[in-house]
C-alpha positions in Angstrom: -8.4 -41.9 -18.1 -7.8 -38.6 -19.8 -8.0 -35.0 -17.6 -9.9 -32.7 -18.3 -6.7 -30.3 -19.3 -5.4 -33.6 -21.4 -8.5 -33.3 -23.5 -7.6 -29.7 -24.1 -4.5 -30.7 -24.8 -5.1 -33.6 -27.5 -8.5 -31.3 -29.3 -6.9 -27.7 -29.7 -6.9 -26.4 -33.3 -4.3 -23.7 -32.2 -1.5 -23.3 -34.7 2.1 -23.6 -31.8 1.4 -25.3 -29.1 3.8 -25.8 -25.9 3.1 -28.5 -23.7 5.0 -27.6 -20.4 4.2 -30.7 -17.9 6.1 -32.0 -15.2 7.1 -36.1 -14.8 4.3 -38.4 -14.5 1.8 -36.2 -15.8 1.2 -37.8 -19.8 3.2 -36.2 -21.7 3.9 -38.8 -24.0 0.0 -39.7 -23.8 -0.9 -36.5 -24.6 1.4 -36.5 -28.2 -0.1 -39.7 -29.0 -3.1 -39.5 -28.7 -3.5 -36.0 -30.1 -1.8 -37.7 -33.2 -4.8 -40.4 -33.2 -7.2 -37.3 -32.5 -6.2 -35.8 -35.5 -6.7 -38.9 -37.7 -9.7 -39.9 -36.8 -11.8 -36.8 -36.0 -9.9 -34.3 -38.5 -9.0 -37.0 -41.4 -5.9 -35.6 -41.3 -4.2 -38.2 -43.6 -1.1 -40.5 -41.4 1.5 -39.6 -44.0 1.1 -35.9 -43.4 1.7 -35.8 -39.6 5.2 -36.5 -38.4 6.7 -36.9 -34.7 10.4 -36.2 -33.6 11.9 -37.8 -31.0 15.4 -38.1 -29.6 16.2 -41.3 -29.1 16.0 -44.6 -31.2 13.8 -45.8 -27.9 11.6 -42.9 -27.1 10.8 -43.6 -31.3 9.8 -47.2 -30.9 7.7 -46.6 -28.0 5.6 -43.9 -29.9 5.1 -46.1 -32.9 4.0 -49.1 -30.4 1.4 -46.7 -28.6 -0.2 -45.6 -32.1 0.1 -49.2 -33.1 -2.4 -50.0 -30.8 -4.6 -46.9 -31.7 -4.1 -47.1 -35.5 -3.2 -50.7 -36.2 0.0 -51.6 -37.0 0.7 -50.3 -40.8 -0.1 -47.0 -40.0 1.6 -44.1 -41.9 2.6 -41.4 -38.9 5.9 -40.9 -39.7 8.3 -41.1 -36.6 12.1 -40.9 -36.4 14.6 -38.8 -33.9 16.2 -36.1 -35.5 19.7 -37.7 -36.7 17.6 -39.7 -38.2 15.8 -37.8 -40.3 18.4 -35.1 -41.2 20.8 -37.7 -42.2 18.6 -39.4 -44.5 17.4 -36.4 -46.3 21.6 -35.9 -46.9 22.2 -39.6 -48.0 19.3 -39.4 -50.1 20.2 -36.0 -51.8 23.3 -34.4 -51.6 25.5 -36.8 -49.6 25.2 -39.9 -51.3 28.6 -41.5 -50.3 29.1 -39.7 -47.3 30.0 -41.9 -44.3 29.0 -41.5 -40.7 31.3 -41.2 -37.9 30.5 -42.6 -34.7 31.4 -41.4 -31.1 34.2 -44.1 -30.6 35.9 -42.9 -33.7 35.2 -39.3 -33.1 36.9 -40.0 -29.7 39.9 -41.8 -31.4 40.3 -38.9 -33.8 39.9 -35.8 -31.3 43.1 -38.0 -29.3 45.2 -38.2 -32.4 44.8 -34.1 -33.1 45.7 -33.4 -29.4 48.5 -35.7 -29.4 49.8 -34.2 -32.6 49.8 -31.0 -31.5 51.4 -31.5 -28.1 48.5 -30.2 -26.2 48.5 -31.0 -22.5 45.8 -28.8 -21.0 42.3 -30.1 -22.5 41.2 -33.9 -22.0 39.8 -35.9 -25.3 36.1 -35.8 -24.0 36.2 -32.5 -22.8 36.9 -31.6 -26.7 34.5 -33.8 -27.7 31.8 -32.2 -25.6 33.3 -28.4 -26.3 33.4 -29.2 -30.3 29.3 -30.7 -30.1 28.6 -27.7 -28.5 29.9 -25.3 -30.9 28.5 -27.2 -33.8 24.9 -27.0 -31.7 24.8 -23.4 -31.5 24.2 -20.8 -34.0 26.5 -18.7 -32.4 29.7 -18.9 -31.1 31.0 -17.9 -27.2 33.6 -15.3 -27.8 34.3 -16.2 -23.9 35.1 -19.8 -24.9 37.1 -18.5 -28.2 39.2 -16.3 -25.9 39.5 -19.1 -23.5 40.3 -21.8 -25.3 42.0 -21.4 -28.2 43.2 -25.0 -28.6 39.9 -26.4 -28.4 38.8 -24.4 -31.5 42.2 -24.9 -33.3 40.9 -28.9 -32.3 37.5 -28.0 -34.2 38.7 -26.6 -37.2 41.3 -29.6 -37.7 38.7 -31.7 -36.7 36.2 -30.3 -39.3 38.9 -30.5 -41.8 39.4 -34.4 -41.5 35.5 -35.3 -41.7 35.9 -32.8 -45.2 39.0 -34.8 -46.4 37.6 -38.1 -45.5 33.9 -37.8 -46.7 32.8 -38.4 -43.1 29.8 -36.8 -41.0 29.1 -37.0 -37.1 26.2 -36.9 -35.6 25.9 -33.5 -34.6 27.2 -32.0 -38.4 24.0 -34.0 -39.8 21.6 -31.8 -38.1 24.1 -28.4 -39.1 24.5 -29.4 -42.8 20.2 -30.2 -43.1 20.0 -26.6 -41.6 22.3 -25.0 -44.1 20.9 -26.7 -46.9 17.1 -25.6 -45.6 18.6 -21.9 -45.6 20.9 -22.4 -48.7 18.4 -24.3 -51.1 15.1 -22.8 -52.1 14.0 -25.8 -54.4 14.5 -28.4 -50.9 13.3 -26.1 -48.0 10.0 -26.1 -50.4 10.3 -29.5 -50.9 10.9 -30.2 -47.0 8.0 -26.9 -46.1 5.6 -29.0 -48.4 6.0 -32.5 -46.9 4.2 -32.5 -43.6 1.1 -30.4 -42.7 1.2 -31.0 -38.7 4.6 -31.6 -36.7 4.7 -33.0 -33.2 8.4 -32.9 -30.9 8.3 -34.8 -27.5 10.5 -33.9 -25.0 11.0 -30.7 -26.1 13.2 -28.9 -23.1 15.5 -31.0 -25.2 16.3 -29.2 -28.4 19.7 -27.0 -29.7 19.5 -23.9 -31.5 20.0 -26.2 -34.8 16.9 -28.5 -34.3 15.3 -24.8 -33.2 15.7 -23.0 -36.7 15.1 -26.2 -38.6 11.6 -26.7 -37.1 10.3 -22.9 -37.6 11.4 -23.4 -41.3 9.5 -26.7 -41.6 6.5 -25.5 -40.1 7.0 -21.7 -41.7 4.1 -22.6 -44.6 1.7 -24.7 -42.1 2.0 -23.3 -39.2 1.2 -26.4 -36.9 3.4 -27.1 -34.6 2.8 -29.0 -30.7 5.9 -29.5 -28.3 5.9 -31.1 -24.8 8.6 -30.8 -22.5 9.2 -30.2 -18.9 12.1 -27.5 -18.3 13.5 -29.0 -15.1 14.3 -32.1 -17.1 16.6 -31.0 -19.5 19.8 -33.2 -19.6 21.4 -32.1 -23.0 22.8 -28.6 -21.8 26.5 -29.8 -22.2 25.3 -30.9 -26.2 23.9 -27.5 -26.5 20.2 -27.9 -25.6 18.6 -24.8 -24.0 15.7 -24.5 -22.7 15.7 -20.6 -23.1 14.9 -21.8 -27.0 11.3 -21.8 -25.8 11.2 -17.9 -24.6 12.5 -17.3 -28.1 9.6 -15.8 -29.5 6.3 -15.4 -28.8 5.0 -18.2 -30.3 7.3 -20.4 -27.5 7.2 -18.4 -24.9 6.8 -19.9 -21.8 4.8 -18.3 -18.9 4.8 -19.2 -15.3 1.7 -20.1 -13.4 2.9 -18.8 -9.9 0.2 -20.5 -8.2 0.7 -23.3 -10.3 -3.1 -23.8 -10.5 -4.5 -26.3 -13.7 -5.5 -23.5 -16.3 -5.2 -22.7 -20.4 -3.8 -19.9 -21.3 -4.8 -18.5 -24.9 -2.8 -16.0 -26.3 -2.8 -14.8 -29.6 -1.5 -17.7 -31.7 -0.1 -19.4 -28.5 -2.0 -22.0 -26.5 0.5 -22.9 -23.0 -0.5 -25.8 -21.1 1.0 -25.7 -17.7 0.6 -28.9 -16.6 0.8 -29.5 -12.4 4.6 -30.7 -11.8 6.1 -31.4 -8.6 9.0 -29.1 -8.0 11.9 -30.8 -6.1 14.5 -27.7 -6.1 15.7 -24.6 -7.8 16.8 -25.7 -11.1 19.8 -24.2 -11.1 20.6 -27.1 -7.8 19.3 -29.8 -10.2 21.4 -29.0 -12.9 24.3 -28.9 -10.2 23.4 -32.0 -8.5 22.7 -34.3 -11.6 25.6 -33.0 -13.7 27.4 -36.5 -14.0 23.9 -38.5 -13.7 22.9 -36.5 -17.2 26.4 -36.8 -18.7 25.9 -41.0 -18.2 22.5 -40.7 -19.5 23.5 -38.5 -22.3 26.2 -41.3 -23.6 24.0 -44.1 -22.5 21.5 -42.1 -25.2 24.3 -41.4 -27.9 25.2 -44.9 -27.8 21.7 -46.1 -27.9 21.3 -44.1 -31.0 24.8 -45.0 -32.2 22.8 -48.6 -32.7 21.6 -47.1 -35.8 24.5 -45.8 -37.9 26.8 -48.5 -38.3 30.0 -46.9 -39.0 30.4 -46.0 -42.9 26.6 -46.8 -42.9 23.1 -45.1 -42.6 20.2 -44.4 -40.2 16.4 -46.3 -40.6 
């Protein structure tokens, strides 16, 4: 049974919407069911409504909940956002581009250290380092001036994925960005695809996936994210939450009371869900710093499942 502040959730018209809930309280429910709301009461056709996910399994359970609500050929398009970048560059501009996956990304970062006789930085602390800097729109002079090798790592690292027609996971997402940016003939192309765009678990996305939904949604203007900003786990792969007090149309306001309430502002409708708060989040993030690194790979390899190596996404 739907709450009342679900309902107002699922049935606002408002242009941005953020969705900031805490676990157990719908989330998912809410972005599923105010696809199905928009179907059925505002004909808005399937094939113009799209849902990103990040994970292979947070994708198949969305498209087994609107299953059940729109039957199972529905045309809601769903993918995480590998997913969707990469196939736009296979389809496009990449066509015999190969994908690298983490293993070999791993195997690769170990050969350039080993070359280069570098005995101070561990292969997966590159790893992590280099996915943050492709991530970010900007780079940490602190971490330039800090650690040189890791960037001299990057750019030899960037070389070989040139030289060998390779991409990893993290360039997909960069390379869609540019070409949005670069390419006036595609970013119309990708503006005029979709008229209303939906992102679950939003405390979750980089800078990247950031600037490549306000171009996609720069001509329609609909856009609804839910997240909860104590459970972000993707810090280390450049996720910030911080990306929703970018502008105004993001900005996230505490309810200090943390009473049930909608807050309308200008173009922005904030939904602060009741959460239960467990600690600071600065002491979650401290205390769950190896638990999110595991889930993290468990989720890169989960979504490793499909790119098979040389190969394509779904």
């Amino acid at each position: 049974m739907l709450t009342e502040e679900q309902i107002k959730a699922i049935t606002s018209d408002k242009g941005y919407i953020l969705l900031n809930a805490g676990p157990g309280s719908g989330k998912t429910t809410v972005l599923t069911e105010r696809i199905v709301h928009m179907v059925k009461n505002w004909k808005v056709p399937e094939n113009r409504i799209h849902g990103f996910t990040f994970t292979n399994k947070a994708t198949n359970e969305m498209n087994y909940r609107l299953n059940q609500k729109l039957g199972n050929n529905h045309k809601v398009e769903l993918s995480n956002f590998h997913q969707y970048t990469f196939n736009y560059l296979r389809s496009f501009f990449m066509p015999d581009v190969e994908v690298l996956t983490d293993s070999t990304k791993e195997e690769i970062i170990r050969n350039l250290i080993a070359e280069r006789g570098f005995k101070a930085i561990e292969v997966k602390d590159t790893c992590k380092n280099i996915s943050r800097i492709k991530n970010n729109l900007n780079v940490d002079e602190q971490l330039l001036c800090k650690r040189l090798q890791i960037f001299e790592i990057y750019y030899a690292y960037e070389d070989y994925l040139i030289a060998h027609n390779k991409i990893d996971f993290d360039g997909m997402n960069l390379e869609f960005l540019k070409l949005l940016q670069n390419d006036e003939e595609f970013r119309n192309m990708i503006q005029d695809e979709f008229d209303y765009i939906l992102v679950d678990e939003a405390q979750d996305i980089n800078w990247i996936q950031y600037e490549i939904l306000k171009i996609m949604t720069a001509k329609n203007n609909h856009l609804f994210m839910v997240g909860d900003p104590n459970q972000s786990i993707y810090s280390f792969r450049g996720s910030d939450i911080k990306i929703l007090d970018e502008d105004d149309k993001y900005q996230v306001q505490r309810d200090l009371n943390r009473e049930i309430k909608i807050i309308f502002d200008k173009n922005r409708v904030i939904f602060p869900f009741p959460q239960v708060v467990i600690s600071e989040r600065e002491e979650n993030n401290a205390q769950n710093e190896y638990k999110n690194m595991d889930s993290f790979v468990d989720e890169q390899r989960e979504l490793s499942q499909g790119f098979e190596e040389g190969g394509g996404g779904n």
